[in-house]
MITORRO-833471 format. One record per residue (C-alpha): residue in one letter; x, y, z. Coordinates in steps of 0.1 Angstrom, whole numbers, plus 5000, padded with zeros to 4 digits. Each point is the difference from the previous one (the first is absolute). Layout:
aXYZ;...
//
This chain:
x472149465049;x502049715007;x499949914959;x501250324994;x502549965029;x501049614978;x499950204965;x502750255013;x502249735013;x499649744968;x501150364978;x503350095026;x500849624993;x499550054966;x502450344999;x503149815020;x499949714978;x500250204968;x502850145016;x501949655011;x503850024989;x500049654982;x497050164978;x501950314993;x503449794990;x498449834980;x498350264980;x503150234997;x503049784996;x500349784968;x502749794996;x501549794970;x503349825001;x502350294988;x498550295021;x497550125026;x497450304987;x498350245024;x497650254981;x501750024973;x503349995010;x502349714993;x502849855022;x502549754986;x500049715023;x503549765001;x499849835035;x500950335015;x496850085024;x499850105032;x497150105024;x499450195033;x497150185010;x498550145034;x496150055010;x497349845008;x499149834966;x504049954984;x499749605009;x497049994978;x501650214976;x503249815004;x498149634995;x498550084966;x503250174988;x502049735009;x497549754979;x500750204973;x503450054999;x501349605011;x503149944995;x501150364987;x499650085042;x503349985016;x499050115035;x497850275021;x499250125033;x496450155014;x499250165028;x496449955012;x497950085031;x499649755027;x496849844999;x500249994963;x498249704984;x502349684994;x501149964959;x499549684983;x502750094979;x502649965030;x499149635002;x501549974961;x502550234997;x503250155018;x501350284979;x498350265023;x500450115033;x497250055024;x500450275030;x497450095022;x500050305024;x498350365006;x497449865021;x496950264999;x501850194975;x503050105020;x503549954989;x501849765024;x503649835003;x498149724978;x499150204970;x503450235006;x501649634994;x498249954969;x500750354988;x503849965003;x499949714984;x498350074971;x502550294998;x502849764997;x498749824972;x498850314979;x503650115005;x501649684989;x498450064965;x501450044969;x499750194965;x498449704985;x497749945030;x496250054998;x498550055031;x496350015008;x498750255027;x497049945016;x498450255019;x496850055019;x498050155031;x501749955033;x503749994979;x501150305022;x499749795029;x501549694985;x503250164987;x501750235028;x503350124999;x500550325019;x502750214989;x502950045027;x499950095022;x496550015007;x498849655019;x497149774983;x498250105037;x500650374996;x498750004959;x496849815016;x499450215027;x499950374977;x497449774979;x498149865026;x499750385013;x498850144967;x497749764993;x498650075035;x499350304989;x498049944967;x503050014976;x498949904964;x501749704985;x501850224976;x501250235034;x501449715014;x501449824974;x501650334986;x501649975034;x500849664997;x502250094966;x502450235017;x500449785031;x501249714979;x502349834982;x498149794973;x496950235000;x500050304976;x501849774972;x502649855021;x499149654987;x500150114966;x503550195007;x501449715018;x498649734966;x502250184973;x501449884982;x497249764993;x496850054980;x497150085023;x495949874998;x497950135026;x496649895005;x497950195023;x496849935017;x498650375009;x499150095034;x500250364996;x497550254988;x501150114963;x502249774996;x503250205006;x502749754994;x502450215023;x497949955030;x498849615000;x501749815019;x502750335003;x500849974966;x503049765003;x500349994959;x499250354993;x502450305002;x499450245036;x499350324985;x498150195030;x501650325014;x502249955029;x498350175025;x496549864994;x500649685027;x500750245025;x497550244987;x497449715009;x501749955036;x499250365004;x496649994984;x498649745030;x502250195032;x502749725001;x503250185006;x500749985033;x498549595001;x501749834969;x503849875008;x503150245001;x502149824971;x496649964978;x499850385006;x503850044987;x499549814971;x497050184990;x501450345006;x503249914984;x498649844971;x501150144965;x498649974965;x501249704980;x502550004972;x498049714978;x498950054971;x498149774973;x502849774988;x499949885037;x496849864992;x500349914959;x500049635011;x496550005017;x496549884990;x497350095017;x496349834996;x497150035022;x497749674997;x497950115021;x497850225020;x496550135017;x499050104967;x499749624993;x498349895025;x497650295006;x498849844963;x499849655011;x497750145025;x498050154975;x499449724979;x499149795031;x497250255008;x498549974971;x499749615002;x497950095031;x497950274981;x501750305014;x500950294982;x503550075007;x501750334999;x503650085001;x500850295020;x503850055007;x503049785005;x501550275019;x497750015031;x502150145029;x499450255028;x499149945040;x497949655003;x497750125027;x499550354981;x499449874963;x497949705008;x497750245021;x500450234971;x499049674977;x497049945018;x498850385000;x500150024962;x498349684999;x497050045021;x499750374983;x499649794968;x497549815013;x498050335011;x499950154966;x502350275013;x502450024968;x502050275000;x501049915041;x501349724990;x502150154977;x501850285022;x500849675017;x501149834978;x502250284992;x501350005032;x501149654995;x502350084973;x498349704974;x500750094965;x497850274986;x499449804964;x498549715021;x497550195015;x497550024973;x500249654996;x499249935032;x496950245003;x498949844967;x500449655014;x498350145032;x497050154986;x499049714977;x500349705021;x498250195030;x497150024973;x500649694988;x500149855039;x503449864992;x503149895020;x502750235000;x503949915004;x502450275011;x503749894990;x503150195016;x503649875005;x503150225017;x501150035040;x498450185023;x502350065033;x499050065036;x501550225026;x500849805033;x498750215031;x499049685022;x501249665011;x498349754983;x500249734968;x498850074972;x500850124963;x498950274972;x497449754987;x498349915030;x500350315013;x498050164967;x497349745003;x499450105037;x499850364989;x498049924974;x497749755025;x499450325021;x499250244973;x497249724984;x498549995037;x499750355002;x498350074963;x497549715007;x499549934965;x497349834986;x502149834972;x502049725004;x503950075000;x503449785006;x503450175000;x502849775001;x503450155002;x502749674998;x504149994993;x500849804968;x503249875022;x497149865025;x502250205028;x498250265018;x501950195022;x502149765026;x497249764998;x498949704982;x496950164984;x500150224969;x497250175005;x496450025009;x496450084989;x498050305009;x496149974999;x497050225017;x499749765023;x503449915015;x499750295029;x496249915008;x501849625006;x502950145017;x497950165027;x498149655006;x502949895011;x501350285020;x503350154978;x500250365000;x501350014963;x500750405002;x502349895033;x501749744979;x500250204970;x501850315015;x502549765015;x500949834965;x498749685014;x497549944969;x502049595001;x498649975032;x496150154996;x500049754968;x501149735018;x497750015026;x496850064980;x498249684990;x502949845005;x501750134968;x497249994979;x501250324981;x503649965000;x501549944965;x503249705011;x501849874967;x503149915017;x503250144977;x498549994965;x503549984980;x499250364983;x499950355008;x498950264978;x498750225029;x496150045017;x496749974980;x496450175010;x496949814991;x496750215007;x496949784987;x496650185003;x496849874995;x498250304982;
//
């Protein structure tokens, strides 16, 4: 168990450094002395570059560009999360500036600094200007700039509430949009009249251009009423603040059209789909079979991981066509599904090792008090439901962020094996107490002194969660 428990967490390695924004720089952006090219796509370059960028991995993004471009750079600014790791590349150069804030993914008067700041650059810009935009997970965060007159503590509060509630990403940054002055394509708006690159690190399920990082380069084209729709949706009327409610309700539909946006680029470089593949190839230089699933796992963490485990174990009991009404019921594409029970049947014959690949965000509904996050929440879940099915078989489920940021906590996730509870009550924790109180940081912590946490410390990327089930068949 505990080389399976090693195998899964060489592979989650494997995924985030395949997914490292000095490696994905690199591999998109080619530069010659007369112009930059980006899939395809070539930009004259004549000294006339600038940079900014907000997330957790733009620094990295921002080091490798700026080896690139030299002396065509003229300046930038990035906005990064505190308790970002140091850049090299601030020892040798001074063309960008470095702001930290947003502690725990929350915007704060630090990050709202950097955000206004970066606005006055972007809107000192000129026709022959070519400025880079880099965008990533945790850039909603890094770049606020509530519209007035809505307070930057009033705009965190109504998403603090939703996500409470078990708002989806896409809920709360559609929120986000409407709420905000660079979001929705206010960057963009506020660049013209210079030329436009965006490079984007995907943290969003899909892909949807208009929702990562709350699509700051893209044009705002949801109806009106669907933010407040949302509000409505989780019961937050009569909680979110009075002028946030105004804006919302007196919100009308936008007058842009297309030419507003003529002068942007947008490129994603990279996302789950990558590293999900970097898995892959790792499990196979450990003679696993891997198998691709989804990169658009989402739903409840303590339902779908139970839900994971179920179809698993059914698996395992020859019981074919259970499994699939769960799997169903886990909305996993349909054309993967006979690759999977393919894959199943012949390496149970074969007495094989399986590998169960699946990337996306889960999210978790906060009833209790404690610490925790949708990672370590799922591999608790998942801990109980493997205790319960006593399984002969050996399983691992690990279920880690790529941004190594769990939650408010400095783990990214954790590992889930049949004998975590049997552990857990050897040392007295009552895991379904800790569970049901969102305290899943805590039960972690306290078993074997962290033996099955996942800590990475910020990894420099984010391209949303990965699942690794191995299983010895």
């Amino acid at each position: 168990m505990e080389k399976l428990c090693n195998d899964a967490k060489g592979m989650f390695q494997a995924a985030v450094s395949s997914v490292q924004p000095e490696t994905l720089i690199n591999q998109s952006v080619e530069v010659d002395s007369n112009f930059v090219q980006i899939q395809g796509q070539k930009f004259d370059l004549r000294r006339n570059i600038y940079i900014v960028g907000f997330g957790k991995a733009v620094l990295g993004m921002a080091d490798a560009l700026e080896n690139k471009l030299k002396e065509h750079l003229v300046s930038g600014i990035v906005s990064i999360p505190d308790g970002s790791k140091s850049s090299s590349n601030q020892q040798r150069y001074s063309s960008i500036q470095v702001y930290k804030g947003a502690y725990n993914n929350i915007p704060d008067e630090k990050s709202y600094l950097a955000a206004r700041k970066i606005s006055e650059l972007v809107a000192s810009l000129t026709e022959t200007d070519l400025l880079f935009i880099l965008i990533s997970g945790g850039g909603s965060a890094l770049l606020p700039s509530p519209k007035e007159p809505i307070t930057l503590e009033e705009k965190i509060k109504v998403i603090k509430l939703l996500a409470s509630k078990g708002a989806s990403i896409n809920e709360l940054n559609t929120v986000r949009k409407r709420l905000s002055e660079l979001k929705g394509g206010g960057l963009a708006k506020l660049a013209k009249p210079a030329k436009v690159v965006s490079l984007i690190l995907s943290d969003i399920i899909g892909d949807p251009l208009d929702l990562i990082a709350s699509g700051p380069t893209v044009k705002n084209t949801d109806p009106p009423t669907l933010p407040l729709n949302i509000i409505e949706k989780y019961k937050l009327i009569n909680e979110i603040p009075k002028a946030v409610l105004n804006l919302l309700e007196n919100v009308k539909e936008e007058s842009d059209d297309d030419i507003h946006f003529s002068h942007v680029s947008n490129f994603i470089i990279g996302s789950n789909r990558v590293a999900l593949e970097a898995a892959a190839l790792a499990s196979k230089s450990l003679d696993y079979h891997p198998i691709i699933v989804t990169d658009a796992f989402s739903g409840m963490a303590r339902l779908v991981s139970r839900k994971l485990i179920h179809m698993t174990a059914l698996m395992l009991e020859g019981k074919i066509e259970s499994a699939i009404e769960i799997y169903k019921t886990l909305n996993l594409p349909e054309k993967t599904l006979p690759i999977f029970l393919s894959s199943y049947t012949k390496l149970k014959s074969e007495r094989r090792k399986l590998c169960i690949l699946l990337g996306g965000e889960t999210t978790v509904e906060v009833c209790g008090t404690g610490i925790g996050g949708r990672n370590q929440e799922l591999a608790l879940a998942a801990s109980i439901e493997l205790s319960i099915k006593k399984l002969k078989n050996d399983i691992v489920l690990l279920s880690s962020g790529t941004d190594g940021i769990d939650g408010p906590t400095d783990a990214a996730g954790a590992l889930a094996t049949k004998h975590v509870i049997e552990l857990a009550e050897k040392e007295n924790l009552n895991f379904n107490c800790l569970l049901n109180n969102n305290d899943s940081y805590t039960f972690y912590s306290k078993l074997c002194n962290g033996k099955f946490h996942i800590k990475t410390g910020h990894t420099g990327t984010n391209v949303m969660d990965i699942i690794i089930i191995l299983i010895n068949c």
